[in-house]
Short mmCIF file of the C-alpha atoms (twelve columns), coordinates in Angstrom:
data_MODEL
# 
_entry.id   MODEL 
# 
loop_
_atom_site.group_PDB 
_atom_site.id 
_atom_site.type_symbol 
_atom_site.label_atom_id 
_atom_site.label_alt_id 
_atom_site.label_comp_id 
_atom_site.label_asym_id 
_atom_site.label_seq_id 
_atom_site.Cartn_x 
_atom_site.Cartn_y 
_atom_site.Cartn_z 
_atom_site.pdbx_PDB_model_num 
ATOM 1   C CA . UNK A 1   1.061   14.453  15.989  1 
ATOM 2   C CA . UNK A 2   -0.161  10.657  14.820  1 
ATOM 3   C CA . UNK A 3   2.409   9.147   12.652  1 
ATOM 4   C CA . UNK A 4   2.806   5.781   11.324  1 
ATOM 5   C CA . UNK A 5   6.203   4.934   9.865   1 
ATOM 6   C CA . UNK A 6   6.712   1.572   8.011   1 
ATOM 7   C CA . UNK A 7   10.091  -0.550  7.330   1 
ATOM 8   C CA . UNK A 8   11.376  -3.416  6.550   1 
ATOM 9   C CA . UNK A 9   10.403  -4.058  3.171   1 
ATOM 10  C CA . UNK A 10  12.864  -5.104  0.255   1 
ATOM 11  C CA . UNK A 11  13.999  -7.174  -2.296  1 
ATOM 12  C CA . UNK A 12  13.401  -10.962 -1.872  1 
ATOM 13  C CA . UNK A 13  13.579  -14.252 -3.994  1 
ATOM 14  C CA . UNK A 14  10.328  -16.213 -4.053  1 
ATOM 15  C CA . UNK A 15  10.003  -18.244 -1.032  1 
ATOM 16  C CA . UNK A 16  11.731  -15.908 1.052   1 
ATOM 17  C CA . UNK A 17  10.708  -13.993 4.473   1 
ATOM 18  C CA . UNK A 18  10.280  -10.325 5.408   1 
ATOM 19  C CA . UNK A 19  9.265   -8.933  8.289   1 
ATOM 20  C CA . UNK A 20  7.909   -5.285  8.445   1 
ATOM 21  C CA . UNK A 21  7.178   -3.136  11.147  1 
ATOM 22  C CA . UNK A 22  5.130   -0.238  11.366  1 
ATOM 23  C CA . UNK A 23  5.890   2.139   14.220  1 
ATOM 24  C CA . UNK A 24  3.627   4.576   15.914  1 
ATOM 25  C CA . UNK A 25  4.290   8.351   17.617  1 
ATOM 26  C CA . UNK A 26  1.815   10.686  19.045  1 
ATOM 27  C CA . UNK A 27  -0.727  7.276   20.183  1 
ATOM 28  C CA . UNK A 28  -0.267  4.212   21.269  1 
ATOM 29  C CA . UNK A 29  -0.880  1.690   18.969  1 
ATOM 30  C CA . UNK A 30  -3.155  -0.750  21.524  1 
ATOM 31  C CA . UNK A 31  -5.557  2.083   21.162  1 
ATOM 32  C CA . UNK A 32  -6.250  1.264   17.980  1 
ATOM 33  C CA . UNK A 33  -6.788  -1.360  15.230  1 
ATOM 34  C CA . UNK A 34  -3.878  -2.041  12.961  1 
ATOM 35  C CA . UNK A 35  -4.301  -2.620  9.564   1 
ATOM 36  C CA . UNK A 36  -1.939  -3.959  7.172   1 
ATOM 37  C CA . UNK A 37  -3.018  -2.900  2.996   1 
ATOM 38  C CA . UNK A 38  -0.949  -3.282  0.011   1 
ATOM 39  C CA . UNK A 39  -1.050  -1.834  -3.598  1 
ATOM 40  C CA . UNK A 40  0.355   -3.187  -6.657  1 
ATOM 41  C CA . UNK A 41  1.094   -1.163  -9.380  1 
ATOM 42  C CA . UNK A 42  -2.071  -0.822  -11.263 1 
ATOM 43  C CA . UNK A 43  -4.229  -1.780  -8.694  1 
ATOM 44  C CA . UNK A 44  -6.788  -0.953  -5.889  1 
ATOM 45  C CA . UNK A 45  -5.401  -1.077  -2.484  1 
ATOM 46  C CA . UNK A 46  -6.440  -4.252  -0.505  1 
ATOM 47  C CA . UNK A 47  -6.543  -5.136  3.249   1 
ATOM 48  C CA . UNK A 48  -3.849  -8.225  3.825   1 
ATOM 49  C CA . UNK A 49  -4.307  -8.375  7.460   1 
ATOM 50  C CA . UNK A 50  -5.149  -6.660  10.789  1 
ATOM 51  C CA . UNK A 51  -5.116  -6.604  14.252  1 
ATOM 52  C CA . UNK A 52  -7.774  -5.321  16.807  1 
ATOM 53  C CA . UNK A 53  -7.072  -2.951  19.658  1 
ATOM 54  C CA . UNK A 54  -6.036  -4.233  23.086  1 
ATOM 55  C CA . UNK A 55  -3.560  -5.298  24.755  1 
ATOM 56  C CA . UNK A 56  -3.351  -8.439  22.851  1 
ATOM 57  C CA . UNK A 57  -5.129  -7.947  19.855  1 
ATOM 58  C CA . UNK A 58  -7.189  -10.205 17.715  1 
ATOM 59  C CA . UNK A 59  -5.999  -10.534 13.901  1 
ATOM 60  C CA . UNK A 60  -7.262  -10.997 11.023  1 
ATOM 61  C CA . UNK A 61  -6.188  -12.605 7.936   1 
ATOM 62  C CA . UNK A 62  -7.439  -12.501 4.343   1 
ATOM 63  C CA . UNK A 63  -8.220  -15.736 2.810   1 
ATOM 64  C CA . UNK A 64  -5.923  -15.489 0.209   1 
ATOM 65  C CA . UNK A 65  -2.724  -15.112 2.241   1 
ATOM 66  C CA . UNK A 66  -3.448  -19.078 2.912   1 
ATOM 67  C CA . UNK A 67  -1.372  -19.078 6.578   1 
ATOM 68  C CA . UNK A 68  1.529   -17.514 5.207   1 
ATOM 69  C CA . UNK A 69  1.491   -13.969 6.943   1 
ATOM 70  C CA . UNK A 70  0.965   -12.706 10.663  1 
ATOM 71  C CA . UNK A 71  0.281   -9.783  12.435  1 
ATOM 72  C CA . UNK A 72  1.374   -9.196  15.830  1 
ATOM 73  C CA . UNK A 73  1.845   -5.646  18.025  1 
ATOM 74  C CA . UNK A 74  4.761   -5.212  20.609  1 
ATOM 75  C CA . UNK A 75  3.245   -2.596  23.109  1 
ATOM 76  C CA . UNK A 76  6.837   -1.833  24.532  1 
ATOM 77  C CA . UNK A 77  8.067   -0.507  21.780  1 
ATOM 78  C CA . UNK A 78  4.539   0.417   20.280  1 
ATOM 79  C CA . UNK A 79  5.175   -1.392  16.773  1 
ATOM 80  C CA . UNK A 80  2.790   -3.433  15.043  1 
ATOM 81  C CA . UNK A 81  4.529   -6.031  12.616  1 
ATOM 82  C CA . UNK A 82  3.613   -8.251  9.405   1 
ATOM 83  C CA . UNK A 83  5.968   -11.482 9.480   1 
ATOM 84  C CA . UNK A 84  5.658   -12.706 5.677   1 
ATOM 85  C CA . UNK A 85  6.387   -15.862 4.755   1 
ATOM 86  C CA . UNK A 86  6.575   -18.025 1.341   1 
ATOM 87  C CA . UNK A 87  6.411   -14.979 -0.589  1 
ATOM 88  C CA . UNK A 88  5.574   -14.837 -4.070  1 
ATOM 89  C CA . UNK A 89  5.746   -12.662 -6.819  1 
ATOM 90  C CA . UNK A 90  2.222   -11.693 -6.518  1 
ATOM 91  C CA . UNK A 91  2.694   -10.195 -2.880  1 
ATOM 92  C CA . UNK A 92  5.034   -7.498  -4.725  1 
ATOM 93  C CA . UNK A 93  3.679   -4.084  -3.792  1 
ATOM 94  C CA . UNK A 94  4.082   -1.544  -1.775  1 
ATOM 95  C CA . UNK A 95  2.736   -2.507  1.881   1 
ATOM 96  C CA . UNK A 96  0.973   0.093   4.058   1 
ATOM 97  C CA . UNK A 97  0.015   0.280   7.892   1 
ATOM 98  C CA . UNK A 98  -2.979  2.270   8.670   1 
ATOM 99  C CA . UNK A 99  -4.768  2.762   12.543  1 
ATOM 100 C CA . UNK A 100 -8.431  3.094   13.042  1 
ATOM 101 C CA . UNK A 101 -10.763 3.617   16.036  1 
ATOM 102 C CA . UNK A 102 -13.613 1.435   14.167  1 
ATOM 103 C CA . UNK A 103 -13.218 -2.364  16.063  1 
ATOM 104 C CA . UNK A 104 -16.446 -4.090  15.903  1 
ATOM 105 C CA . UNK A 105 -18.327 -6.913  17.382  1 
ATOM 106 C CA . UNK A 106 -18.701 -9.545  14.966  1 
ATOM 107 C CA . UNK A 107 -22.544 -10.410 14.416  1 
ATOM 108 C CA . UNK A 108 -22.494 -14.138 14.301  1 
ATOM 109 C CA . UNK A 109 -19.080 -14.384 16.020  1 
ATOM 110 C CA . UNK A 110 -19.552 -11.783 19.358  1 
ATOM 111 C CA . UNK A 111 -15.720 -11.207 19.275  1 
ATOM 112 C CA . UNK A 112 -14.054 -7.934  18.585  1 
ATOM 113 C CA . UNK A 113 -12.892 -7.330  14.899  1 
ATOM 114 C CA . UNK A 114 -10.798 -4.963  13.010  1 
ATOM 115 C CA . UNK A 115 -11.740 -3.547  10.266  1 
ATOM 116 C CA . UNK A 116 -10.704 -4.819  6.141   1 
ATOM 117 C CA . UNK A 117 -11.845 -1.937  4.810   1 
ATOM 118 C CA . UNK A 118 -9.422  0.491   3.772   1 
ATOM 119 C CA . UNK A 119 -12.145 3.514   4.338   1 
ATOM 120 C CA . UNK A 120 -12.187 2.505   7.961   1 
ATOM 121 C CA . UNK A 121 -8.353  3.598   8.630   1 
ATOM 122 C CA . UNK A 122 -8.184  7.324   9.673   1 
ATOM 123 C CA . UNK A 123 -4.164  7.203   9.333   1 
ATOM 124 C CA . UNK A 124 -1.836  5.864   7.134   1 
ATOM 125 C CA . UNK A 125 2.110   5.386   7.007   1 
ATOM 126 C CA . UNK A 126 4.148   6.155   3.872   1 
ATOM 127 C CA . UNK A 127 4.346   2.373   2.542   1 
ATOM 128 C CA . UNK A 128 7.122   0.451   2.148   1 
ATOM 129 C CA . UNK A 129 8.035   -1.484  -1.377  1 
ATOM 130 C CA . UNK A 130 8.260   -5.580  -0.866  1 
ATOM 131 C CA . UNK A 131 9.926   -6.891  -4.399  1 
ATOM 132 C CA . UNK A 132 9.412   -10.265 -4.735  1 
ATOM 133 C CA . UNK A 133 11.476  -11.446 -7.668  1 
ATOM 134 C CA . UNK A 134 14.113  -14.006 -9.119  1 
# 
């Protein structure tokens, strides 16, 4: 059975780091793209960041993260993780990892891509809550 299971999440003060990890059973996680989505109370669900499939991996960041997240997958132990940095209050949400078989070749680029759309993710963890508050 596919599972995704996400930690790591918690309170923080603005400023502060997290790291979360999302671990995979039942696949390997170079098989597929990793995404990383979040949703805020109120709110649609948006991509934050993914990573293509590979041994490697390509990410991808959303503009507005402005440098301060990244993705990265550990094949050993077949986790993906989201190192966030300089958070602020508006990254409060709860974070989800999601794996999907739909890479792409970028048209103008020619390079692999994951996907930033959250339709394109077949499976999805549980979330875990980041807090970002004084």
């Amino acid at each position: 059975q596919l599972q995704l299971v996400e930690s790591g999440g918690g309170l923080v003060q603005p400023g502060g780091s997290l790291r979360l990890s999302c671990a995979a059973s039942g696949f390997t996680t170079d098989a597929y793209a990793i995404g990383w989505f979040r949703q805020a109370p109120g709110k649609e669900r948006e991509g934050v960041s993914c990573i293509t499939s590979g041994s490697g991996g390509r990410p991808h960041y959303e503009d507005f993260l402005k440098g301060r997240f990244s993705v990265s997958r550990d094949n050993a132990k077949n986790t993906v993780y989201l190192q966030m940095n300089s958070l602020e209050p508006e990254d409060t949400a709860v974070y989800y990892c999601a794996a999907s078989h739909r890479d792409f070749i970028g048209a103008a680029t020619f390079v692999l891509r994951c996907p930033m759309s959250p339709g394109a993710y077949d499976y999805w963890g549980q979330g875990t809550q980041v807090t970002v508050s004084s």
